[in-house]
C-alpha positions as CSV (number, residue, x, y, z in Angstrom):
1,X,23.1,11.2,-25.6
2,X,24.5,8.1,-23.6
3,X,25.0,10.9,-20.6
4,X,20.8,12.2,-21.2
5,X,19.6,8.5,-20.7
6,X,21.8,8.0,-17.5
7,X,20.3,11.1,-15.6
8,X,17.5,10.4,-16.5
9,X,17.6,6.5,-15.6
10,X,18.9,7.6,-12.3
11,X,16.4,10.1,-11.7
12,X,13.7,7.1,-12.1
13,X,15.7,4.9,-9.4
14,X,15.8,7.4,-7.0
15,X,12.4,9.1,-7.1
16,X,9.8,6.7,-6.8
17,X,8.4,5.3,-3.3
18,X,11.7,5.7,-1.4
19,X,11.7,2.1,-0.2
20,X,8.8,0.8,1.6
21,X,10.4,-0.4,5.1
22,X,12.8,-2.4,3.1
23,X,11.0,-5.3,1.9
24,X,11.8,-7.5,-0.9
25,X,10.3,-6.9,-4.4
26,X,9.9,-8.6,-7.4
27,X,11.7,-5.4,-9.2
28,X,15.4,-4.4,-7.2
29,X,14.4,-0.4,-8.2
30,X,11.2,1.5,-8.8
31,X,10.4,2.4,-12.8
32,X,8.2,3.9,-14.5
33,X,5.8,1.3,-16.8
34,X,6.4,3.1,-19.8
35,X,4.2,3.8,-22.6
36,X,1.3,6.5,-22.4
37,X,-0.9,5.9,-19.3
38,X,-4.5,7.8,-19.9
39,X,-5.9,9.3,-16.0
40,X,-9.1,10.8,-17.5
41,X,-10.3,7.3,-17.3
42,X,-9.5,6.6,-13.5
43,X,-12.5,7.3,-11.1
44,X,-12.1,9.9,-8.7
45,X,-11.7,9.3,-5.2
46,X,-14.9,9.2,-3.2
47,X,-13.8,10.1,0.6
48,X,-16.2,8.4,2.7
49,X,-15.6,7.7,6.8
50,X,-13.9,4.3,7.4
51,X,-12.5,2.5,10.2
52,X,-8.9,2.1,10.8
53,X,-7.3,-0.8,9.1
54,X,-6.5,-3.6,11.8
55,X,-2.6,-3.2,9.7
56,X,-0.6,0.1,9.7
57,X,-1.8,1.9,12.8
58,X,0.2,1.0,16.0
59,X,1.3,4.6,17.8
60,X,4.5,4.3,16.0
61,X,7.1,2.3,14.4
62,X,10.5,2.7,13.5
63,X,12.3,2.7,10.2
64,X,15.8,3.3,9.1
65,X,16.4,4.1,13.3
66,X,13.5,6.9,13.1
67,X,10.4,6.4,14.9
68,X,7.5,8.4,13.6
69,X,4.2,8.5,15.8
70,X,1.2,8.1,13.9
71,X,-1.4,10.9,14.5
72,X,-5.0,10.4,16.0
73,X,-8.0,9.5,14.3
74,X,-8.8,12.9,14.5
75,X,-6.1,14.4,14.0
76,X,-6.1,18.2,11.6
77,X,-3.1,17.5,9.3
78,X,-2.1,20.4,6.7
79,X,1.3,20.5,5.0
80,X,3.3,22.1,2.4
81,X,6.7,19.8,1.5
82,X,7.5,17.6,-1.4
83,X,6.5,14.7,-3.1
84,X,7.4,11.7,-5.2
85,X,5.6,8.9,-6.8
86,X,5.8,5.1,-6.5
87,X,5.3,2.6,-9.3
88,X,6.2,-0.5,-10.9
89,X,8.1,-2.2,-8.3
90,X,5.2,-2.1,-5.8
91,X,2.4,-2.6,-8.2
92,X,0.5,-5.8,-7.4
93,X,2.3,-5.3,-3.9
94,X,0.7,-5.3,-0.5
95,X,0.4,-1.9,1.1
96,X,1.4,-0.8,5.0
97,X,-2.6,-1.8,6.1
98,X,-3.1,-5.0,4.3
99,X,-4.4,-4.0,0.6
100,X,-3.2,-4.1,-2.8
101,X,-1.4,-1.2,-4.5
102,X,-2.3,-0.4,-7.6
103,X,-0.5,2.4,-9.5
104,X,-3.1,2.7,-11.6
105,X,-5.4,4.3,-9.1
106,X,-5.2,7.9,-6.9
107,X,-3.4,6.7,-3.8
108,X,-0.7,7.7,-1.7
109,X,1.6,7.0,1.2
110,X,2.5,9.0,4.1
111,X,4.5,8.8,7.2
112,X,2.1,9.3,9.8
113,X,-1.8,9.8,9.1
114,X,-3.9,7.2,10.0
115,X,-4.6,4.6,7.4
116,X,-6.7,4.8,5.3
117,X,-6.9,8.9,5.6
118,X,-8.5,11.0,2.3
119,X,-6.5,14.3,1.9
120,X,-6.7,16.7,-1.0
121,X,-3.0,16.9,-2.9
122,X,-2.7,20.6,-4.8
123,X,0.7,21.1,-7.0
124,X,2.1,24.2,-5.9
125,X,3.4,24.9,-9.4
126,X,0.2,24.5,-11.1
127,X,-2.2,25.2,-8.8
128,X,-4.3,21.6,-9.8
129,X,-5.5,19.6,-7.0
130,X,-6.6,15.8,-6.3
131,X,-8.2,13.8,-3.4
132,X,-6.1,10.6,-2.7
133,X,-6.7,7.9,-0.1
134,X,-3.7,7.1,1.5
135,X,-3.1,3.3,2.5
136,X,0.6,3.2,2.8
137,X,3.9,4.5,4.4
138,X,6.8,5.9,3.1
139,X,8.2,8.1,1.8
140,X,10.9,7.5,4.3
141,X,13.6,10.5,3.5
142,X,13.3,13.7,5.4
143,X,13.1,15.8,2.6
144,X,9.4,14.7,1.8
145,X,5.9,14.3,3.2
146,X,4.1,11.9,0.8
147,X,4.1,9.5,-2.2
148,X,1.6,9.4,-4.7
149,X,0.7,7.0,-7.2
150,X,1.8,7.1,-10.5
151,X,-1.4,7.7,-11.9
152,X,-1.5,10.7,-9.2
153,X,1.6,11.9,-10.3
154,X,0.7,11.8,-13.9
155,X,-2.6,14.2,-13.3
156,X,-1.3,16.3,-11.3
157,X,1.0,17.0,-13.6
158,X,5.0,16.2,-12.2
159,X,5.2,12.3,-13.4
160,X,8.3,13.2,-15.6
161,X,9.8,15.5,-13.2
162,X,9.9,13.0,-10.6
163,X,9.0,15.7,-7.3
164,X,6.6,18.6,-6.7
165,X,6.1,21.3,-4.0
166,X,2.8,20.6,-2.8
167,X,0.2,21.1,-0.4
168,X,-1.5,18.3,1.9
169,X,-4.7,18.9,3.4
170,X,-6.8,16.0,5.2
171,X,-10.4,15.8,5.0
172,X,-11.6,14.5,8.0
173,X,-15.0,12.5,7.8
174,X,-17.9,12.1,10.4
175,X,-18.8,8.8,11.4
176,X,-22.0,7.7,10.5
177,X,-24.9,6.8,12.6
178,X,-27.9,4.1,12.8
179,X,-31.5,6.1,13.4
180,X,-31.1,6.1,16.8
181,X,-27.4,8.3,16.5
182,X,-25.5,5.3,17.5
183,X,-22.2,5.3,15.9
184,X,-21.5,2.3,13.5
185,X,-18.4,0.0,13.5
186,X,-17.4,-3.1,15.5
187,X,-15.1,-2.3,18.1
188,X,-11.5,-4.9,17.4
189,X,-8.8,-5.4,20.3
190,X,-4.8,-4.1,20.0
191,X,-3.0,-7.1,18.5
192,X,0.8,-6.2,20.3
193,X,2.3,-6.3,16.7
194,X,3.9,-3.0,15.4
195,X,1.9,-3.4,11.7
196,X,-1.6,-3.3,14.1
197,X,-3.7,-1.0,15.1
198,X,-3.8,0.6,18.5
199,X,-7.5,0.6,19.0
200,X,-9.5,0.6,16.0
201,X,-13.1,-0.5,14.3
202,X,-13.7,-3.2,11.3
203,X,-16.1,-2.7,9.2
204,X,-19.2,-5.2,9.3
205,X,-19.2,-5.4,5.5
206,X,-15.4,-5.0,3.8
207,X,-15.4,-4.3,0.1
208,X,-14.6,-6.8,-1.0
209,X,-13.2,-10.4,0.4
210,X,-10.4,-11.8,-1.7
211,X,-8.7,-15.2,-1.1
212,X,-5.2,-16.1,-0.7
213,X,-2.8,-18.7,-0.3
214,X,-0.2,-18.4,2.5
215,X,2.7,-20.8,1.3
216,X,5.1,-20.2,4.0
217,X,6.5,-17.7,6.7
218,X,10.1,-16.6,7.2
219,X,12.7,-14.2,9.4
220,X,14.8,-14.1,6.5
221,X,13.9,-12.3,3.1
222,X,16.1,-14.3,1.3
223,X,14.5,-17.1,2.0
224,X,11.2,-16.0,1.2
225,X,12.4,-14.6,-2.1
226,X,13.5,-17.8,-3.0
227,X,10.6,-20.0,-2.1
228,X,8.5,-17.1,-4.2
229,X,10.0,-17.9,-7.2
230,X,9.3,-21.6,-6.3
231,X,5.8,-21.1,-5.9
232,X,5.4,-18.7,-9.5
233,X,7.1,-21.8,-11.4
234,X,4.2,-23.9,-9.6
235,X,1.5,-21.5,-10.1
236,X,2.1,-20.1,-13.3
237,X,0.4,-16.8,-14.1
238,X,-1.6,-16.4,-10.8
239,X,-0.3,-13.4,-8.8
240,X,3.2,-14.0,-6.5
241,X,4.3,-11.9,-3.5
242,X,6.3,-11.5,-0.6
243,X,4.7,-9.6,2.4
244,X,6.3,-8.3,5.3
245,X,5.2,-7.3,8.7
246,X,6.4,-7.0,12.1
247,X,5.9,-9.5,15.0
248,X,7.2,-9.1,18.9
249,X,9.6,-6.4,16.5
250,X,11.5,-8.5,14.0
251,X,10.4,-8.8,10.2
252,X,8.1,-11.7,8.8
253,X,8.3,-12.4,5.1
254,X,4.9,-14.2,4.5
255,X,4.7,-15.8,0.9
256,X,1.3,-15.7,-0.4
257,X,-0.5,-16.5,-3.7
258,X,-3.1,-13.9,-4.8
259,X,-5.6,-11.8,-4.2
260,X,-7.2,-14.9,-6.3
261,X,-11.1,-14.3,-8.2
262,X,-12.6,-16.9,-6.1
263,X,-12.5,-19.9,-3.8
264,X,-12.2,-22.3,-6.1
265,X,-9.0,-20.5,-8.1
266,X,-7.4,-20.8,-4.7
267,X,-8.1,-24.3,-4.0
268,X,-6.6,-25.5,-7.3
269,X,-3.9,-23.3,-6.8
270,X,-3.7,-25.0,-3.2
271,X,-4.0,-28.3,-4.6
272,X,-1.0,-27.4,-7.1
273,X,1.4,-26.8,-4.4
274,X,0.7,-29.6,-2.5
275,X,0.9,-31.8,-5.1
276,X,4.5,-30.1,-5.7
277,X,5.2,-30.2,-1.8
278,X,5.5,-26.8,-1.5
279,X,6.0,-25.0,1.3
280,X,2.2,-25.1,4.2
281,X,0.1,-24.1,2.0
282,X,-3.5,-22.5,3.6
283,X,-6.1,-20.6,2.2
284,X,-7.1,-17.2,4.3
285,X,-9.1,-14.3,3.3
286,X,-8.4,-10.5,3.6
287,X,-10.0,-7.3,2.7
288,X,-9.4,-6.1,0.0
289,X,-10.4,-2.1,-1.5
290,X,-12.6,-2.8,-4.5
291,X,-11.8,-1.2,-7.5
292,X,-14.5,1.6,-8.2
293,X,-15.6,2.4,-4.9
């Protein structure tokens, strides 16, 4: 018995999201959340066109010593491999262009399609399929070609087994157009850093807007880790994370407060760690991907 739990304990650790460019986490090893998780209540994914995210999109970055390219816009992407899932030790987390990840939703990561991308997943075993938007990268081991959520992996059906063979298509969206066939978007300038996009287009209206707190910056995730837990014991239940990107090439581990429900939550939680001394404490806002839509 002891031996069953160990396999399959082990089997947890080393499916999952396959480290997410080795950031620090608030869990050292991805689990499953336990308990019975219901998908028939999760919306399905809508694809719709959207611009590039401003984060996640420079024309390649390296990982582990491998530098993977990230394809065009445009780009026809369809791909038979494996995949794995990625769950409680990036829940809450931010994602390789700037949003939340929520396990609880049909998303994905991938190596190199643009972000966000929509592509239709199909289980080779079974045959079922599922459109997922992809907003992250990983999984970072040769032997597979995306990571799905865990509520992904629960419908399509490989959750307990950890992997599937499956099939990757892309649906590629046309960009809409005012009445006069002008293209929409706002045109946004490379930023240098290896998290940015190339050349890319914001969106006028973002889904939604969610505040923040930015506490502090560091090279060093140690250092970050341990100002995060001095910001949770400030802020109490309010949402705690570490978020890294890369500037001129070398890792910052931002430690932010959030995504917050409004202004006004993030000024007392702004006012908290001042009071406390705390770190710089700022409020920003980011996009954020609502919910439902």
């Amino acid at each position: 018995m002891m031996r069953v739990w160990f396999l399959l304990i082990f089997a947890l650790l080393i499916v999952g999201c396959s480290s997410k460019q080795t950031r620090e986490y608030k869990l050292k090893h991805d689990v499953d959340p336990g308990g019975q998780f219901d998908v028939s209540g999760v919306p399905p994914v809508q694809p719709k066109w959207e611009p590039l995210s401003r984060q996640g999109n420079a024309s390649s970055y390296v990982v582990r010593g491998q530098r993977y390219s990230v394809l065009s816009s445009d780009a026809v992407y369809n791909e038979q491999g494996v995949s794995s899932w990625y769950g409680l030790k990036f829940h809450g987390e931010l994602t390789s262009n700037g949003e939340i990840y929520d396990m609880y939703s049909f998303s994905a990561a991938h190596k190199t399609l643009p972000l966000p991308s929509y592509v239709r997943v199909t289980n080779l075993d079974s045959q079922e399929a599922l459109v997922v938007r992809v907003n992250d990268r990983g999984p970072f081991h040769s032997d597979r070609i995306i990571d799905l959520s865990y509520a992904a992996a629960i419908k399509l059906g490989f959750k307990d087994k950890g992997t599937a063979r499956v099939r990757v298509e892309r649906l590629i969206l046309p960009q809409p157009t005012n009445i006069s066939g002008q293209r929409l978007g706002i045109p946004i300038s490379p930023s240098g850093s290896v998290t940015e996009g190339p050349s890319a287009t914001l969106s006028p209206t973002p889904d939604r807007l969610a505040p923040f707190v930015q506490v502090a910056a560091y090279s060093n995730s140690r250092n970050a880790e341990a100002m995060r837990k001095k910001v949770a014991d400030v802020v109490g239940s309010l949402p705690v994370f570490v978020g890294e990107s890369l500037k001129a090439g070398a890792p910052v581990y931002r430690v932010r407060v959030g995504p917050l429900k409004s202004p006004e939550e993030a000024e007392r939680a702004l006012k908290a760690l001042k009071k406390h001394d705390v770190g710089r404490p700022q409020v920003i806002t980011r996009s954020v991907r609502a919910p439902n839509s």
